[in-house]
MIDOSE-1310 file (N, C-alpha, C; in nm, 2 decimals, decimal comma, always signed):
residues 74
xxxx	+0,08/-0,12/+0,00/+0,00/+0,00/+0,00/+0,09/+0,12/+0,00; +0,08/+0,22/-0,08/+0,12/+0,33/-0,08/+0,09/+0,44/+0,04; +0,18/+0,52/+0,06/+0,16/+0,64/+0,17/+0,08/+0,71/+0,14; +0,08/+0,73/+0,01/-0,04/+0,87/-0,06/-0,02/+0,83/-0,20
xxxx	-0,18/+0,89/-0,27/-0,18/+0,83/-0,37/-0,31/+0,99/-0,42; -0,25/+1,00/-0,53/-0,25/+1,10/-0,62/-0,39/+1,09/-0,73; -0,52/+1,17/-0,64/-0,59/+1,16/-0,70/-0,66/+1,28/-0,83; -0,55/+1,31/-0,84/-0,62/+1,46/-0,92/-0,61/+1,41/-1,03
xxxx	-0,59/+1,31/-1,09/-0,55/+1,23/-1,21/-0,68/+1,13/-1,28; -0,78/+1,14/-1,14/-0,92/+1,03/-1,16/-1,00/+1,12/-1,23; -1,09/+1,05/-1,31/-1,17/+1,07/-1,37/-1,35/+1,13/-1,30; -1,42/+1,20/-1,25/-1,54/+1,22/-1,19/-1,60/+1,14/-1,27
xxxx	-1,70/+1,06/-1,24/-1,85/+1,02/-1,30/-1,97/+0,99/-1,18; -2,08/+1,01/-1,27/-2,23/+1,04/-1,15/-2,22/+0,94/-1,05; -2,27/+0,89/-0,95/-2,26/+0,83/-0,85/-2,40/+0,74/-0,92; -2,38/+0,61/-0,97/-2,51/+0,53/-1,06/-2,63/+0,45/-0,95
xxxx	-2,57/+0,51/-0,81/-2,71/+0,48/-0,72/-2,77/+0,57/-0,65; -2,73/+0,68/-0,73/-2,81/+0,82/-0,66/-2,97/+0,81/-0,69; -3,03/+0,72/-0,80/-3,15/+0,73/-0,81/-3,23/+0,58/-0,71; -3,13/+0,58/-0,64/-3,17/+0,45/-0,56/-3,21/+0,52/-0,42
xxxx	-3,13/+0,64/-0,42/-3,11/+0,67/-0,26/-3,27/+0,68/-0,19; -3,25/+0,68/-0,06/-3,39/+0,69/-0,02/-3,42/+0,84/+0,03; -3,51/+0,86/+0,02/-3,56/+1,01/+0,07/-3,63/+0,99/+0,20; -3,59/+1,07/+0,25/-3,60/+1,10/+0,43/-3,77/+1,12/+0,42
xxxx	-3,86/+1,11/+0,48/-4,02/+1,15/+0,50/-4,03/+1,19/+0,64; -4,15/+1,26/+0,71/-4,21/+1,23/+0,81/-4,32/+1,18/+0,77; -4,34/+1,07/+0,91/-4,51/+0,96/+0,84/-4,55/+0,98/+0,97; -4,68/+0,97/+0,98/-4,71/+0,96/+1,15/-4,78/+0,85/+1,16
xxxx	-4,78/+0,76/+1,23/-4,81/+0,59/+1,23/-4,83/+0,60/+1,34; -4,94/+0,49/+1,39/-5,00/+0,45/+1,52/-4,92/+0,41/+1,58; -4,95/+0,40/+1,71/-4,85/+0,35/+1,84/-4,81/+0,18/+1,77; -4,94/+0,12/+1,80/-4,95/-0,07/+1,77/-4,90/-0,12/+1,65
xxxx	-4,89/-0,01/+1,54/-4,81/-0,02/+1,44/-4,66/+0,01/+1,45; -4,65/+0,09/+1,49/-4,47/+0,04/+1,53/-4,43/-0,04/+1,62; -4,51/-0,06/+1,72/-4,48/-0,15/+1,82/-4,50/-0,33/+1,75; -4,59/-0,33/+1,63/-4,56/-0,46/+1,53/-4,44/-0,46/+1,46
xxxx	-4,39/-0,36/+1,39/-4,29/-0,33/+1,34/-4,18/-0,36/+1,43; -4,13/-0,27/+1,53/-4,03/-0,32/+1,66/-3,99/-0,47/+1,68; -4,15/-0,52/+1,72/-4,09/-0,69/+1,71/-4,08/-0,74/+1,62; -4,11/-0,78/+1,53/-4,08/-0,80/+1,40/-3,92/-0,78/+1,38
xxxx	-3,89/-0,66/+1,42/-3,71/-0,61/+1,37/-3,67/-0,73/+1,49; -3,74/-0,72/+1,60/-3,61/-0,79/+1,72/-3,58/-0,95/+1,63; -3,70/-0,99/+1,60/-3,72/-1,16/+1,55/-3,64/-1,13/+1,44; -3,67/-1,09/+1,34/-3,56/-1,10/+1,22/-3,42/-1,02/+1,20
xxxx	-3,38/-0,92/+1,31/-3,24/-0,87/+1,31/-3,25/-0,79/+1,22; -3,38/-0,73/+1,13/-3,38/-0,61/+1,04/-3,49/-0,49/+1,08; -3,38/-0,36/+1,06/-3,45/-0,26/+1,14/-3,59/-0,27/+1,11; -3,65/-0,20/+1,20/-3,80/-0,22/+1,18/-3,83/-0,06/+1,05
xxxx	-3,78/+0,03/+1,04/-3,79/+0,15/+0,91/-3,78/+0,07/+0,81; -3,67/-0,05/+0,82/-3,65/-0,14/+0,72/-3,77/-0,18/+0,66; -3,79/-0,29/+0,73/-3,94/-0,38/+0,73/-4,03/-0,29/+0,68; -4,12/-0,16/+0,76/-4,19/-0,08/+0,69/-4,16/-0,04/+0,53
xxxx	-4,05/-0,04/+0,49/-4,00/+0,03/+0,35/-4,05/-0,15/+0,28; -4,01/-0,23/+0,34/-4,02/-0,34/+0,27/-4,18/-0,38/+0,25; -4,21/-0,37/+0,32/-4,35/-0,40/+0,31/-4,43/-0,33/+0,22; -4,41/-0,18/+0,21/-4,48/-0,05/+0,18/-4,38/-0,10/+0,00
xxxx	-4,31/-0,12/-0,01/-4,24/-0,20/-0,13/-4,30/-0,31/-0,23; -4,35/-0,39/-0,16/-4,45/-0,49/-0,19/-4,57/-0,50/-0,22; -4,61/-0,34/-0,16/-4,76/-0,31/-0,21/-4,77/-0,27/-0,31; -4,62/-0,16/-0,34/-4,62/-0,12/-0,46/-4,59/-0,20/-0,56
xxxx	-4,54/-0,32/-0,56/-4,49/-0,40/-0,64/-4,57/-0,51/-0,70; -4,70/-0,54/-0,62/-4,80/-0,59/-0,64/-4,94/-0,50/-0,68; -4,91/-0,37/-0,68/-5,03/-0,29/-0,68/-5,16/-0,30/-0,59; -5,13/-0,35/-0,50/-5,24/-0,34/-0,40/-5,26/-0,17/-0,36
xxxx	-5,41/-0,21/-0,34/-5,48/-0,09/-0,31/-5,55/-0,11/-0,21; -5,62/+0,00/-0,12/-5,67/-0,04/-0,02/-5,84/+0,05/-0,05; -5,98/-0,03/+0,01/-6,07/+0,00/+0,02/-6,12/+0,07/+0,12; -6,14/+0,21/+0,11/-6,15/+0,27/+0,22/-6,36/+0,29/+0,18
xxxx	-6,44/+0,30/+0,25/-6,56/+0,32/+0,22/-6,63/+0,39/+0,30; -6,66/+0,51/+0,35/-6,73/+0,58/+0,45/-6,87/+0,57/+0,49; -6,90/+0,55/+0,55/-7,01/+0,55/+0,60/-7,10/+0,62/+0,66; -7,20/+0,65/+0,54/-7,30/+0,76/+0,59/-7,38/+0,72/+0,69
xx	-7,46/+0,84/+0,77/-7,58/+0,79/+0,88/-7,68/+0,70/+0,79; -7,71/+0,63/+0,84/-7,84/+0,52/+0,78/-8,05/+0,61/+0,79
């Protein structure tokens, strides 16, 4: 290994997983919902933000939608 090493000679190019990077959000999620998430990370050793992205991944990846239907007075 060299002591120093002489970079002004490299080449720049874009960083090819910048369109991968994740973007920071605020989400506001129920207590019992992270508290499922939490365990989940202890049992599989993957953070629980993880898991949420993963999940929230899957929906998108299968296109699931969800039915929401309100309910008027009767």
């Amino acid at each position: 290994m060299k002591d120093e090493y002489d970079f002004s000679k490299m080449k720049s190019r874009k960083n090819p997983y910048a369109s991968k990077l994740k973007k920071p959000v605020t989400i506001r999620l129920d207590e019992d919902v992270i508290t499922y998430f939490k365990a989940m990370a202890e049992d599989t050793g993957v953070p629980y933000q993880s898991l949420i992205n993963l999940y929230l991944r899957d929906c998108t990846a299968q296109h699931r939608t969800i039915d929401i239907s309100w309910r008027g007075k009767p």
